[in-house]
N, CA, C and O atoms as a Maestro MAE file, in Angstrom:
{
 s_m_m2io_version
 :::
 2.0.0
}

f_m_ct {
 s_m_title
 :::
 protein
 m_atom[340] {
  # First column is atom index #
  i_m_mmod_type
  r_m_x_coord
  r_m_y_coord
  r_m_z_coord
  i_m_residue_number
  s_m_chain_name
  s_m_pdb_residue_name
  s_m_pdb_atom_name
  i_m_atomic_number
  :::
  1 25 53.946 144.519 -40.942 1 A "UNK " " N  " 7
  2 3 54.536 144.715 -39.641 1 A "UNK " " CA " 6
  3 2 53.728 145.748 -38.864 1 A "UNK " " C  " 6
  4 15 53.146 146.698 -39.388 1 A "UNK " " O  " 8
  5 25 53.756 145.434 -37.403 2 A "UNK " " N  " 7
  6 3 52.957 146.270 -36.856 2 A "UNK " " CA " 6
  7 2 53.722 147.279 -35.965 2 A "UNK " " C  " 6
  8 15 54.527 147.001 -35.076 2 A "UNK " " O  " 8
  9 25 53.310 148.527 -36.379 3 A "UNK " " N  " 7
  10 3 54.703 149.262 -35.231 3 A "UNK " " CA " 6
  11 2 53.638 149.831 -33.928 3 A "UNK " " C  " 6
  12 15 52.411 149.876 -33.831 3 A "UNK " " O  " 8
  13 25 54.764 150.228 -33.012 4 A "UNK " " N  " 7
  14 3 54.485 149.903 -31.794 4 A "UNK " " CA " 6
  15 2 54.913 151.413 -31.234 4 A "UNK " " C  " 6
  16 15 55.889 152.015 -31.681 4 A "UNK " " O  " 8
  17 25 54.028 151.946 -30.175 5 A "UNK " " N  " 7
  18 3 54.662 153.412 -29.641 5 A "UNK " " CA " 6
  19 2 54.937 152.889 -28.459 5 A "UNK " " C  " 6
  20 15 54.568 151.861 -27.890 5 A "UNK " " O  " 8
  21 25 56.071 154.282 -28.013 6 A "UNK " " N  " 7
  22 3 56.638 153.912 -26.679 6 A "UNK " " CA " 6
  23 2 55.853 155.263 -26.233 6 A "UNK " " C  " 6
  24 15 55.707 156.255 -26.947 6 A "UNK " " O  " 8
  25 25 55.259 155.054 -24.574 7 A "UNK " " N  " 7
  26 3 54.812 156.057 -23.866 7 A "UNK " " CA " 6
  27 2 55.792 156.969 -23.619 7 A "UNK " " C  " 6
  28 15 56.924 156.631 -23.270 7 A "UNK " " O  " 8
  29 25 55.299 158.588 -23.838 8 A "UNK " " N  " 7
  30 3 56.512 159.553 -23.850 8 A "UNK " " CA " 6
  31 2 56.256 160.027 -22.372 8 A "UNK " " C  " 6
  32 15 55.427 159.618 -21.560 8 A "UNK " " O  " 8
  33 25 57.100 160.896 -22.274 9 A "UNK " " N  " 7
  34 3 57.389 161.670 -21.505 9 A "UNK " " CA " 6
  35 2 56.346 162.020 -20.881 9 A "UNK " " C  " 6
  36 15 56.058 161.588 -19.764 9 A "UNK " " O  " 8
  37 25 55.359 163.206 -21.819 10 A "UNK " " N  " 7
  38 3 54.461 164.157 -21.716 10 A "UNK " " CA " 6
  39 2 53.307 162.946 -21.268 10 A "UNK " " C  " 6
  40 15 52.596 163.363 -20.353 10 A "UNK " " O  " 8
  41 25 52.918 161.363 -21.763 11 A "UNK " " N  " 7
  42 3 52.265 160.516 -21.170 11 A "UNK " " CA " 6
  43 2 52.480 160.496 -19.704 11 A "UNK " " C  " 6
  44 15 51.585 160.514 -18.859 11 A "UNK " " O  " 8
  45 25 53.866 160.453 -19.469 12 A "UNK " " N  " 7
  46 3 53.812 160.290 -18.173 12 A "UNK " " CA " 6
  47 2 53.587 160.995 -16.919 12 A "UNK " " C  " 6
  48 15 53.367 160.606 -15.773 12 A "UNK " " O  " 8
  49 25 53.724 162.328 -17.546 13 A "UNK " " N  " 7
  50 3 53.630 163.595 -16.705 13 A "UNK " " CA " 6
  51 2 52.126 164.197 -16.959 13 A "UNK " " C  " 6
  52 15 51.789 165.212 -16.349 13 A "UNK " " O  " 8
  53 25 51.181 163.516 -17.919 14 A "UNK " " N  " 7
  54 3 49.482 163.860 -17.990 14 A "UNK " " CA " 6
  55 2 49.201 162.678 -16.826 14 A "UNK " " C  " 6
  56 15 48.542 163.303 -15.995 14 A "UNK " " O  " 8
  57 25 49.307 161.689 -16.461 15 A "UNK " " N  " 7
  58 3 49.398 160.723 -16.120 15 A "UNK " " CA " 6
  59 2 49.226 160.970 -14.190 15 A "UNK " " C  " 6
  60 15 48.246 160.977 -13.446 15 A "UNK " " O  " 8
  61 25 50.557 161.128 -13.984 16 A "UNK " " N  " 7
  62 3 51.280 162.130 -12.664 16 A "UNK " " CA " 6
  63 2 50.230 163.316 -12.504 16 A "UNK " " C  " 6
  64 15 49.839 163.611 -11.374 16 A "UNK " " O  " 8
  65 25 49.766 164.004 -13.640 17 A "UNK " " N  " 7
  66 3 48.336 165.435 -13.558 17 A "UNK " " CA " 6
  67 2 47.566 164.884 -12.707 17 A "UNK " " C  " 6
  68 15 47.345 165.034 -11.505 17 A "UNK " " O  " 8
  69 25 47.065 163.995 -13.798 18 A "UNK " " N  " 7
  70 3 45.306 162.991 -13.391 18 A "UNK " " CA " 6
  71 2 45.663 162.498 -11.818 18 A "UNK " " C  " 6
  72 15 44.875 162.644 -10.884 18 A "UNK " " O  " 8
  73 25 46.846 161.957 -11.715 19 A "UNK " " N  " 7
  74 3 46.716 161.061 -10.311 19 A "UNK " " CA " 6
  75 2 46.140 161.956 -9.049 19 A "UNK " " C  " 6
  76 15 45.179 161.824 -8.291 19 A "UNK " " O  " 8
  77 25 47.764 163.459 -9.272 20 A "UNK " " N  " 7
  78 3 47.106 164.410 -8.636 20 A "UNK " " CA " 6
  79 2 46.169 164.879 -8.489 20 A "UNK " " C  " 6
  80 15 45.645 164.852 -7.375 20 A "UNK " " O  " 8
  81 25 45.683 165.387 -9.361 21 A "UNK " " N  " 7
  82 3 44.286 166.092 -9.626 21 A "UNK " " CA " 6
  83 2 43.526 165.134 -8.663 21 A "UNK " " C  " 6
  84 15 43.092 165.617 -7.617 21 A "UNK " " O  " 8
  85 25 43.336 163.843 -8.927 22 A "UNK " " N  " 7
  86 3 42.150 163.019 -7.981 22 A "UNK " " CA " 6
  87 2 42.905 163.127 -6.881 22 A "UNK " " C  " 6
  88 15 42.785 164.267 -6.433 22 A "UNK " " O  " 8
  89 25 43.484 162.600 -6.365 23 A "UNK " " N  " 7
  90 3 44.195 162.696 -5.006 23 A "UNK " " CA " 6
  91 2 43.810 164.061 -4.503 23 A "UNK " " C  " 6
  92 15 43.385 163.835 -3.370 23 A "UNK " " O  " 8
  93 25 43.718 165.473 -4.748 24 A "UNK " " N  " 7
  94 3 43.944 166.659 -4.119 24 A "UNK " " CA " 6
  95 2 42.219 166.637 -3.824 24 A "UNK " " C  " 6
  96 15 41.713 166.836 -2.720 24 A "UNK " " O  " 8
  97 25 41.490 166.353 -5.062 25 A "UNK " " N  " 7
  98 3 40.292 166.337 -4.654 25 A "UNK " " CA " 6
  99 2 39.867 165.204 -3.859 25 A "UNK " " C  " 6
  100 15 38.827 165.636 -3.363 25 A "UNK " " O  " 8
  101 25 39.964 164.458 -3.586 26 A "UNK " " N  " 7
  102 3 39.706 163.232 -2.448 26 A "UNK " " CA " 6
  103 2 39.935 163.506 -1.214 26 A "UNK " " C  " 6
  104 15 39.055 163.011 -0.511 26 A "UNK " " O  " 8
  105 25 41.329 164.510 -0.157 27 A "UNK " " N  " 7
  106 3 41.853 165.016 0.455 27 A "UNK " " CA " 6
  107 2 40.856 165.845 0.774 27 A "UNK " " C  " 6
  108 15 40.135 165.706 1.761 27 A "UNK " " O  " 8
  109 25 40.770 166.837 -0.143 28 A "UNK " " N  " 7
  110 3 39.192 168.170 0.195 28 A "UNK " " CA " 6
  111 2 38.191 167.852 0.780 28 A "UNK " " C  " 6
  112 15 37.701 168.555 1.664 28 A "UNK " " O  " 8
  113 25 37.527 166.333 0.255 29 A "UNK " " N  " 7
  114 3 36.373 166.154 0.182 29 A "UNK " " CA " 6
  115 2 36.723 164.897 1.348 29 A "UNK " " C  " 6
  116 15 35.713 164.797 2.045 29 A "UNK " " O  " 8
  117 25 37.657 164.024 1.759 30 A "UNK " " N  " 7
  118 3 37.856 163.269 3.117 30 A "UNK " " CA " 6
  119 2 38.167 164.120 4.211 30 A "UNK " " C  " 6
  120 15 37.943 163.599 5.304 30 A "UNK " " O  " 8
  121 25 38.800 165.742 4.250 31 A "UNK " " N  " 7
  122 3 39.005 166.253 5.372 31 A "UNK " " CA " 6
  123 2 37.870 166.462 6.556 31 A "UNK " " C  " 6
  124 15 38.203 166.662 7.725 31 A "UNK " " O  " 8
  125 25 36.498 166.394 6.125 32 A "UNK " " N  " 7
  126 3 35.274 166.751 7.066 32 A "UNK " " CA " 6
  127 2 35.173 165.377 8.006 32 A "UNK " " C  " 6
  128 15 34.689 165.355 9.138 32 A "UNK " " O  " 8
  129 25 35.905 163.885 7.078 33 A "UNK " " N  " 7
  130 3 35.545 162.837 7.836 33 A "UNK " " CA " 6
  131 2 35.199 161.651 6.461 33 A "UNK " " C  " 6
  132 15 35.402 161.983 5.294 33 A "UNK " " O  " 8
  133 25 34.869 160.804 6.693 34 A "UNK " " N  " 7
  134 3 34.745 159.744 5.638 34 A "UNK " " CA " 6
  135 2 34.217 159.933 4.463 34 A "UNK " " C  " 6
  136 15 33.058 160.288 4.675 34 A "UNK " " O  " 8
  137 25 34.453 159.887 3.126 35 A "UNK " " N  " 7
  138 3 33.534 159.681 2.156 35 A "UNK " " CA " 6
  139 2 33.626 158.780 1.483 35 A "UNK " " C  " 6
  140 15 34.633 158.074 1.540 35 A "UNK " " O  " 8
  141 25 32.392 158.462 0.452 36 A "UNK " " N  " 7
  142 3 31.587 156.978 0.147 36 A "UNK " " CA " 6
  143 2 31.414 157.810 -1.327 36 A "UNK " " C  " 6
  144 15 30.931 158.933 -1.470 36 A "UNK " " O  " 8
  145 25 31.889 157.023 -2.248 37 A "UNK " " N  " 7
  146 3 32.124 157.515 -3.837 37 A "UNK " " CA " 6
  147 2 31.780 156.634 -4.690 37 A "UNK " " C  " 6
  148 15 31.744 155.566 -4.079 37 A "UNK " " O  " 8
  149 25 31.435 156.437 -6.041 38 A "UNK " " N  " 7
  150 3 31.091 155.965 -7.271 38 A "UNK " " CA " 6
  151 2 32.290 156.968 -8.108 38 A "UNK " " C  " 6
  152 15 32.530 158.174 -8.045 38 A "UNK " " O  " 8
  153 25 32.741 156.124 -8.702 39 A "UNK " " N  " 7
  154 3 33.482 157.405 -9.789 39 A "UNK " " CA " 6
  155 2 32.812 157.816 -10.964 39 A "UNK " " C  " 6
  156 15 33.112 158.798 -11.642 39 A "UNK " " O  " 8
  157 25 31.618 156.785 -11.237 40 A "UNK " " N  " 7
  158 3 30.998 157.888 -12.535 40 A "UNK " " CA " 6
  159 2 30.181 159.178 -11.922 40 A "UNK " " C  " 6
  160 15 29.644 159.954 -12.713 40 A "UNK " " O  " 8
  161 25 30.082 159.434 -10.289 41 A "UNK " " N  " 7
  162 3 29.198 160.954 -9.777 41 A "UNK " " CA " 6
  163 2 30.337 161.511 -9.456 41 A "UNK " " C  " 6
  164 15 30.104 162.705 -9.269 41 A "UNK " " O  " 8
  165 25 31.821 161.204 -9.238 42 A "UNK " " N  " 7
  166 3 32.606 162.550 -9.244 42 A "UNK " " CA " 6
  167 2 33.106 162.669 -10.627 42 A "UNK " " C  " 6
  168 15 33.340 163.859 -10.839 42 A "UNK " " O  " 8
  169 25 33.381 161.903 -11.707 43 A "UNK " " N  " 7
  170 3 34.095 162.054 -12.637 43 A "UNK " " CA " 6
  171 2 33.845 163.216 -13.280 43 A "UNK " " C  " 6
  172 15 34.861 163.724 -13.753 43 A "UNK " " O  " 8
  173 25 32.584 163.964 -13.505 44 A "UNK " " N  " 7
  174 3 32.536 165.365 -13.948 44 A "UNK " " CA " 6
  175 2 33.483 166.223 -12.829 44 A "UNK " " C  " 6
  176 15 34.386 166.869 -13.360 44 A "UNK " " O  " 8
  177 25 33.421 166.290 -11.762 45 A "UNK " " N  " 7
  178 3 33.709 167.325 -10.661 45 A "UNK " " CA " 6
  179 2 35.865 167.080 -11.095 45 A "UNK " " C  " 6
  180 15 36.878 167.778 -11.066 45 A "UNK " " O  " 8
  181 25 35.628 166.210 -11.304 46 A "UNK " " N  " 7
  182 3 37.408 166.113 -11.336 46 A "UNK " " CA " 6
  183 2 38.250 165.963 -12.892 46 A "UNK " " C  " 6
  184 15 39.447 165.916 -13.175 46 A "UNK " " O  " 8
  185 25 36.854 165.909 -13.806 47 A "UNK " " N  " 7
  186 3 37.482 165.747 -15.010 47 A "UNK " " CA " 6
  187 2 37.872 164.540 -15.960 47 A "UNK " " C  " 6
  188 15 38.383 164.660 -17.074 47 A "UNK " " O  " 8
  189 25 37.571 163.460 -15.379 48 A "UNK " " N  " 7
  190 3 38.439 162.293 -15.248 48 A "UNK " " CA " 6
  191 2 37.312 161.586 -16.235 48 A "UNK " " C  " 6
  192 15 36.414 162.342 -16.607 48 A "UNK " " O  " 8
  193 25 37.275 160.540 -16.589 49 A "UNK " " N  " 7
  194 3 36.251 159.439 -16.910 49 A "UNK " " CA " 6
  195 2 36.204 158.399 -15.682 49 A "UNK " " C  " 6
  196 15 37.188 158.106 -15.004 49 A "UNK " " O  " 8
  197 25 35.067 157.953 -15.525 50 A "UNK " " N  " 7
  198 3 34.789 156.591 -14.432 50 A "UNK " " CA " 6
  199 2 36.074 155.305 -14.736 50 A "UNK " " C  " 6
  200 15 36.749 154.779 -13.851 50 A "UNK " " O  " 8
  201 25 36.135 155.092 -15.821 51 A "UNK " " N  " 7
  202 3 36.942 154.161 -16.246 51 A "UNK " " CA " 6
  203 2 38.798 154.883 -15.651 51 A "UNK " " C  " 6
  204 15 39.659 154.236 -15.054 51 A "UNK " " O  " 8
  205 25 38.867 156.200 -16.049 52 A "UNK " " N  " 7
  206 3 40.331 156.400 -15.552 52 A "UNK " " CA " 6
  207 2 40.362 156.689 -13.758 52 A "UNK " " C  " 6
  208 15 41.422 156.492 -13.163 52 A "UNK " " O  " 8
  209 25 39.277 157.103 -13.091 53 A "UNK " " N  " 7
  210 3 39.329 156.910 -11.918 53 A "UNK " " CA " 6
  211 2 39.303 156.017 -11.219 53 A "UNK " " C  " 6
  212 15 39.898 155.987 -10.142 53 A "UNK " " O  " 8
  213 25 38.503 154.959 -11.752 54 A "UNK " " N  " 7
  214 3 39.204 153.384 -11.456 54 A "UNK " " CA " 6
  215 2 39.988 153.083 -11.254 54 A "UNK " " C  " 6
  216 15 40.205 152.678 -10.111 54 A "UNK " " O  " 8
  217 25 41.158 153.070 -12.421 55 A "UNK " " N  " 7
  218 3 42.335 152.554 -12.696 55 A "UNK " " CA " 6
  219 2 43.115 153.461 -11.671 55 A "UNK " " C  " 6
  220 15 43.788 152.715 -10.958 55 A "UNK " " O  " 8
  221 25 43.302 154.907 -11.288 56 A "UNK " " N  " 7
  222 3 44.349 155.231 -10.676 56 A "UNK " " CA " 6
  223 2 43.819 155.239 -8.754 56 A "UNK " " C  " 6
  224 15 44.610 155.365 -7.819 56 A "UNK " " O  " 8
  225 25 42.162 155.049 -8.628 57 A "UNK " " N  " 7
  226 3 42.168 154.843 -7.413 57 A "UNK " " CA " 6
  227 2 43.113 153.360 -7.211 57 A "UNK " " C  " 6
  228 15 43.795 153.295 -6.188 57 A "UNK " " O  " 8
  229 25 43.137 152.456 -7.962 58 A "UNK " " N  " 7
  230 3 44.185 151.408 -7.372 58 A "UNK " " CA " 6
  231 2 45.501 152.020 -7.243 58 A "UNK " " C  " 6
  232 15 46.172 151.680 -6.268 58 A "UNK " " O  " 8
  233 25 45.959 152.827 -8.027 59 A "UNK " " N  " 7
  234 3 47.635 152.832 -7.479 59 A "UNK " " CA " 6
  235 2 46.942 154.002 -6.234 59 A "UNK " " C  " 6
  236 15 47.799 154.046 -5.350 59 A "UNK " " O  " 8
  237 25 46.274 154.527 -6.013 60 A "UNK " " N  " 7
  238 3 46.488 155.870 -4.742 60 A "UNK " " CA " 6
  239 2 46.333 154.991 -3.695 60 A "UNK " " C  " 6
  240 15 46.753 155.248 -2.566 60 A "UNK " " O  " 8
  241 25 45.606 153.693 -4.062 61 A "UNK " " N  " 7
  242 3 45.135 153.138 -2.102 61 A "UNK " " CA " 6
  243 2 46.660 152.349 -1.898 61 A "UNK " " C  " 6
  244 15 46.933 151.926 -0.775 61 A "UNK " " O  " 8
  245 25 47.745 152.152 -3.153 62 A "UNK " " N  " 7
  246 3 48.956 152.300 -2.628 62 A "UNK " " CA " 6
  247 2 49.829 152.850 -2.483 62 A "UNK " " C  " 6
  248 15 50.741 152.544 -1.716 62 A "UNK " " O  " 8
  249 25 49.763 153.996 -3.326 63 A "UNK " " N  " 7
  250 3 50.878 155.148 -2.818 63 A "UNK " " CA " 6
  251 2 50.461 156.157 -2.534 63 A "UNK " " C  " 6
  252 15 50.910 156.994 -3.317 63 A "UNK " " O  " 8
  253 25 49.606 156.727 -1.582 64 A "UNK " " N  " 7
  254 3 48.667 157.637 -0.811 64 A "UNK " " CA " 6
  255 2 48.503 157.653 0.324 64 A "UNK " " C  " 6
  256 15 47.410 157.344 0.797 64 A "UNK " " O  " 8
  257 25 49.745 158.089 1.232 65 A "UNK " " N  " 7
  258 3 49.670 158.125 2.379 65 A "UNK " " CA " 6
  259 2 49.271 158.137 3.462 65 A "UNK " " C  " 6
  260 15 49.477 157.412 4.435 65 A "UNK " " O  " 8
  261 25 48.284 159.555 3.186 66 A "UNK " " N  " 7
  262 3 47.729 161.022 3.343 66 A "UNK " " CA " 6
  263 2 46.279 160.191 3.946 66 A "UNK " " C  " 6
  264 15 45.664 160.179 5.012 66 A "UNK " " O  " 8
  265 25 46.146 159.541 2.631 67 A "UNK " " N  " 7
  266 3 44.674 159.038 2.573 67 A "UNK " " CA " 6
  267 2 44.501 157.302 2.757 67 A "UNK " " C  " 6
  268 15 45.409 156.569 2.366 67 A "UNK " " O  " 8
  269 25 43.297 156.757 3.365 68 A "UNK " " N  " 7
  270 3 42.734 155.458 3.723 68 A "UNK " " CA " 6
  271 2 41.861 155.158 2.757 68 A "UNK " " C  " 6
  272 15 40.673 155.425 2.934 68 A "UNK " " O  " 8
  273 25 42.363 154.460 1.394 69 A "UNK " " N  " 7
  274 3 40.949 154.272 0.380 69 A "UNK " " CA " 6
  275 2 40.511 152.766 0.838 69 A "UNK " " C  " 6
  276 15 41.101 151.961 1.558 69 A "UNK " " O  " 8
  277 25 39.726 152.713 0.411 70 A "UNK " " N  " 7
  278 3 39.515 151.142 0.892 70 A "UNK " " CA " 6
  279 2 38.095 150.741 -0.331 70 A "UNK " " C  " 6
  280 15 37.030 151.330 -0.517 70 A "UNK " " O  " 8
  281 25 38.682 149.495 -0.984 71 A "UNK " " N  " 7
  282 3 37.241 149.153 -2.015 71 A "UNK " " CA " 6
  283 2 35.995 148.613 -1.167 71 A "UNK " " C  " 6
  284 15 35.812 147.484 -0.712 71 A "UNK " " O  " 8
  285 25 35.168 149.792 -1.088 72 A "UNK " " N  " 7
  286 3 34.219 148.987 -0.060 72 A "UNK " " CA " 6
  287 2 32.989 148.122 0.213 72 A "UNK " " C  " 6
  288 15 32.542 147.388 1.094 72 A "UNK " " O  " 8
  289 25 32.508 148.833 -1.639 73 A "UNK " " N  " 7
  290 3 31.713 147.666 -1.787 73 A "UNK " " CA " 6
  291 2 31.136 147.364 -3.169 73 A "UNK " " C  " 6
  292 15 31.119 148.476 -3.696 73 A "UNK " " O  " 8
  293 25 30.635 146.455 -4.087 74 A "UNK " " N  " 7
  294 3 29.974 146.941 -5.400 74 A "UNK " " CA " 6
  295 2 28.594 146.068 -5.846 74 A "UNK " " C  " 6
  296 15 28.244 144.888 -5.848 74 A "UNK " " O  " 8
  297 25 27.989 147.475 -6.251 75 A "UNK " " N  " 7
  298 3 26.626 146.993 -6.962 75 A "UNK " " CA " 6
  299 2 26.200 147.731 -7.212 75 A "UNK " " C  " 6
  300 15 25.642 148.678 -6.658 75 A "UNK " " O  " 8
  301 25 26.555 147.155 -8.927 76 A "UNK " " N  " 7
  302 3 26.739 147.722 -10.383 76 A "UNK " " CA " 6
  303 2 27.828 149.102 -10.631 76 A "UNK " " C  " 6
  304 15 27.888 149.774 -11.660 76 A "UNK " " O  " 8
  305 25 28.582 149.278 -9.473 77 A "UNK " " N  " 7
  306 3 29.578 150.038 -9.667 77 A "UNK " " CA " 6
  307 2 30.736 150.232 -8.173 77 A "UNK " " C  " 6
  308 15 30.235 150.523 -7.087 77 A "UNK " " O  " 8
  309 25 31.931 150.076 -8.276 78 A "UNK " " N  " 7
  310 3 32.521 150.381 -6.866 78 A "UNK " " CA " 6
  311 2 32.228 151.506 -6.452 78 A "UNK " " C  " 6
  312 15 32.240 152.624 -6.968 78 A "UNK " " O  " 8
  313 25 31.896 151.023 -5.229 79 A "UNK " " N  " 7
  314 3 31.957 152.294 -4.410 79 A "UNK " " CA " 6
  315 2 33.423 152.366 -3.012 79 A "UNK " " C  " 6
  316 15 33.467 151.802 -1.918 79 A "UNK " " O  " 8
  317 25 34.157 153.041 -3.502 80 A "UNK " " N  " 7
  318 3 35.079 153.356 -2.537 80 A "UNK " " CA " 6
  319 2 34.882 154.287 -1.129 80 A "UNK " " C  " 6
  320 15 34.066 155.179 -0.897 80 A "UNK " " O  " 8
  321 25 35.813 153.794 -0.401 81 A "UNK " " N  " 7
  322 3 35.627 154.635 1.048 81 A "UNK " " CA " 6
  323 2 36.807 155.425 1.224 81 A "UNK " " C  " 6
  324 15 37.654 154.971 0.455 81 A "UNK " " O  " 8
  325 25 37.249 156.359 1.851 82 A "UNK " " N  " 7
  326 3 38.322 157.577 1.664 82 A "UNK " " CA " 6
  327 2 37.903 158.162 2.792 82 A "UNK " " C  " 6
  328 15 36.829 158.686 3.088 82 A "UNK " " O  " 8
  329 25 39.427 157.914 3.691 83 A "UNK " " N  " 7
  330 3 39.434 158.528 4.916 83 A "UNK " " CA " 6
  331 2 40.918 159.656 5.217 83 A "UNK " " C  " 6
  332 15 41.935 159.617 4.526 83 A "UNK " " O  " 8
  333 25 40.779 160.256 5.967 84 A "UNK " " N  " 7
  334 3 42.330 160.811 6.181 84 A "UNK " " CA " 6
  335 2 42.989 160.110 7.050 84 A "UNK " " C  " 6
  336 15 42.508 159.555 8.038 84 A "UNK " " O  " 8
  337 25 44.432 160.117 6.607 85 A "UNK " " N  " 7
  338 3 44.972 159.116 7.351 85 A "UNK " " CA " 6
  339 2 45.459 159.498 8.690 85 A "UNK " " C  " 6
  340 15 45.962 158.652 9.429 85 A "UNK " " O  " 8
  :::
 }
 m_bond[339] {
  # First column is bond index #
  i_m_from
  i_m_to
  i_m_order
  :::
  1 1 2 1
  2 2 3 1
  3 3 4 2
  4 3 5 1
  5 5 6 1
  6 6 7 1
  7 7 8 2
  8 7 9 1
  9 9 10 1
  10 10 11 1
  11 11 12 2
  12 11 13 1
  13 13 14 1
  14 14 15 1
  15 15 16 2
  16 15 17 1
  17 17 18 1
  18 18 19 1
  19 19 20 2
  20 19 21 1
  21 21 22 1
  22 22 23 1
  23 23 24 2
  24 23 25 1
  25 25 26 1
  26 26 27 1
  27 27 28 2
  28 27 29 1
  29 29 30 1
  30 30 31 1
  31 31 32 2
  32 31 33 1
  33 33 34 1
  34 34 35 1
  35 35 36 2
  36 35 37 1
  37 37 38 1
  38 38 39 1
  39 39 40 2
  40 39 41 1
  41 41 42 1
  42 42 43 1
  43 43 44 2
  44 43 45 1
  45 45 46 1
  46 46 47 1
  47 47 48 2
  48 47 49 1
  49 49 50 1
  50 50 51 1
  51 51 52 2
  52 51 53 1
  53 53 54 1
  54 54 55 1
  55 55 56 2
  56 55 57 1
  57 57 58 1
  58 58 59 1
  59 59 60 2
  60 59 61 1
  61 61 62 1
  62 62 63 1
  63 63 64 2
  64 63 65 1
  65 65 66 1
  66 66 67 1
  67 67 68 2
  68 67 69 1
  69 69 70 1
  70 70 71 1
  71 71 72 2
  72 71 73 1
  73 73 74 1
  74 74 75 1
  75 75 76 2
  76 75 77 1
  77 77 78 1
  78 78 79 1
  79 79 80 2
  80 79 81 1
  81 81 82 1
  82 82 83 1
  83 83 84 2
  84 83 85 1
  85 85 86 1
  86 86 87 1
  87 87 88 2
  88 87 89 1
  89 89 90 1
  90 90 91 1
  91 91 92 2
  92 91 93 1
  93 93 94 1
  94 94 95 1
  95 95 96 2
  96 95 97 1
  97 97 98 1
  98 98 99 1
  99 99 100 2
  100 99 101 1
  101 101 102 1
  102 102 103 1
  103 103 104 2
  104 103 105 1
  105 105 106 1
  106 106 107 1
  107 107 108 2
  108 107 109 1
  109 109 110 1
  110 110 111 1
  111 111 112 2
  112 111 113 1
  113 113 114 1
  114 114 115 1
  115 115 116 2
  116 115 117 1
  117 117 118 1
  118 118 119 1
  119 119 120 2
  120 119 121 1
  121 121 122 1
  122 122 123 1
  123 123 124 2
  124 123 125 1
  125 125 126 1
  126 126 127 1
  127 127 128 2
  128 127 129 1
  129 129 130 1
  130 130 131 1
  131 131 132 2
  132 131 133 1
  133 133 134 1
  134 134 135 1
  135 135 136 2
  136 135 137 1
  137 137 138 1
  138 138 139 1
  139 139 140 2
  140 139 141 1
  141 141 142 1
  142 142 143 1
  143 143 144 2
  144 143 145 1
  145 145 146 1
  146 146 147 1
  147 147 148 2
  148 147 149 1
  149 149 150 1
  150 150 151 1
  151 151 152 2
  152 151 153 1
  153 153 154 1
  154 154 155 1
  155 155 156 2
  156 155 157 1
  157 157 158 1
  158 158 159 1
  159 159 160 2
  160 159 161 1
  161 161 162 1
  162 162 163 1
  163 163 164 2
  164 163 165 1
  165 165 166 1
  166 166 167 1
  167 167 168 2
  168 167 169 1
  169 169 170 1
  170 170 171 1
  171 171 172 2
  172 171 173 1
  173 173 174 1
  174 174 175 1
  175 175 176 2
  176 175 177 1
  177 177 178 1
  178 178 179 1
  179 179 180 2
  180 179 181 1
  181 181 182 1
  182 182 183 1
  183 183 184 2
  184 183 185 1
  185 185 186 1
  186 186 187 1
  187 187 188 2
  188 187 189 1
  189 189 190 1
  190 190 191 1
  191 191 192 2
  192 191 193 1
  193 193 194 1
  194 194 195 1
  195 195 196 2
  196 195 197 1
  197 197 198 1
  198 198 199 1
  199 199 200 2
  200 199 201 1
  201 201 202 1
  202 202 203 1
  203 203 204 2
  204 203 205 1
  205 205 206 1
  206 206 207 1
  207 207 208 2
  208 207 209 1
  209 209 210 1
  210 210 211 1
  211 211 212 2
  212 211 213 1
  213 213 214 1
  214 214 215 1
  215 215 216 2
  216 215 217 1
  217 217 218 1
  218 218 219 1
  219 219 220 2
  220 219 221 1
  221 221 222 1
  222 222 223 1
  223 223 224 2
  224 223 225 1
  225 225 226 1
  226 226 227 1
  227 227 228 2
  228 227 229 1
  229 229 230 1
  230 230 231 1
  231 231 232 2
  232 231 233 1
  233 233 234 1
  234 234 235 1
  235 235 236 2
  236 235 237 1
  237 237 238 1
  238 238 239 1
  239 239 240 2
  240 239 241 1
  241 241 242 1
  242 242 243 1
  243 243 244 2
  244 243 245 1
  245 245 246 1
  246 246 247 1
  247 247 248 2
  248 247 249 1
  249 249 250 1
  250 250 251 1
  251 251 252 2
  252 251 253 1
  253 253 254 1
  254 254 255 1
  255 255 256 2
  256 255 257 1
  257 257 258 1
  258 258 259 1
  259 259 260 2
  260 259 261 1
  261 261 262 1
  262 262 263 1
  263 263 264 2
  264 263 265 1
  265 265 266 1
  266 266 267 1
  267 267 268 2
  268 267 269 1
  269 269 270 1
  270 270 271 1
  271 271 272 2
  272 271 273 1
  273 273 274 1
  274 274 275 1
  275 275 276 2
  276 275 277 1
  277 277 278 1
  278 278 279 1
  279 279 280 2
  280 279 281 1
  281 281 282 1
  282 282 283 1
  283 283 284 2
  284 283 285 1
  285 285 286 1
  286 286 287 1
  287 287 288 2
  288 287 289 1
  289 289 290 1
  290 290 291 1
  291 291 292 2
  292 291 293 1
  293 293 294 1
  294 294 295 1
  295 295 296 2
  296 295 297 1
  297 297 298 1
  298 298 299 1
  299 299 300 2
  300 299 301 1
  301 301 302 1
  302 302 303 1
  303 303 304 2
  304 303 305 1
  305 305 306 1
  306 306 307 1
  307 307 308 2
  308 307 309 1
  309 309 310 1
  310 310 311 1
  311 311 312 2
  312 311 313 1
  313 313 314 1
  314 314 315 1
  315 315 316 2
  316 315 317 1
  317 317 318 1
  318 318 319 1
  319 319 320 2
  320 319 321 1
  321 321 322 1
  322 322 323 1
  323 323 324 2
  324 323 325 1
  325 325 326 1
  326 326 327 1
  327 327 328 2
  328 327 329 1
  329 329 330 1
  330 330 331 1
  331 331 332 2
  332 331 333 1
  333 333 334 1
  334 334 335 1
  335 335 336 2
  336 335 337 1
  337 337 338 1
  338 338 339 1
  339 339 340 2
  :::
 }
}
């Protein structure tokens, strides 16, 4: 039999960290005016891996008010656009 974990709590609230964490830095760095990103050249600056900044730039370009992400273009890696809203 194969057992199975349920995501805890503390998953969900590292989770809720990371989202923030990118979101606050995206905000910093869109306040001068547009920016044009790869997530494997910020992923050191924010901590994150390319692969987890991926995944949560999709939920921020929907629950991110604040901010205008938009997938804008790819080759050999997305590059996103991030505006203030």
């Amino acid at each position: 039999m194969s057992a199975t974990t349920q995501p805890s709590a503390t998953d969900d609230e590292d989770a809720a960290s990371k989202e923030e964490r990118l979101k606050t830095f995206l905000s910093q760095k869109a306040a001068d005016g547009e920016l044009y990103f790869k997530s494997k050249f910020i992923a050191d600056e924010v901590g994150l891996s390319p692969k987890e900044i991926g995944a949560l730039m999709v939920k921020l370009k929907d629950s991110a008010g604040e901010l205008e992400i938009e997938k804008w273009s790819y080759t050999s890696a997305t590059t996103w656009r991030i505006e203030s809203a």
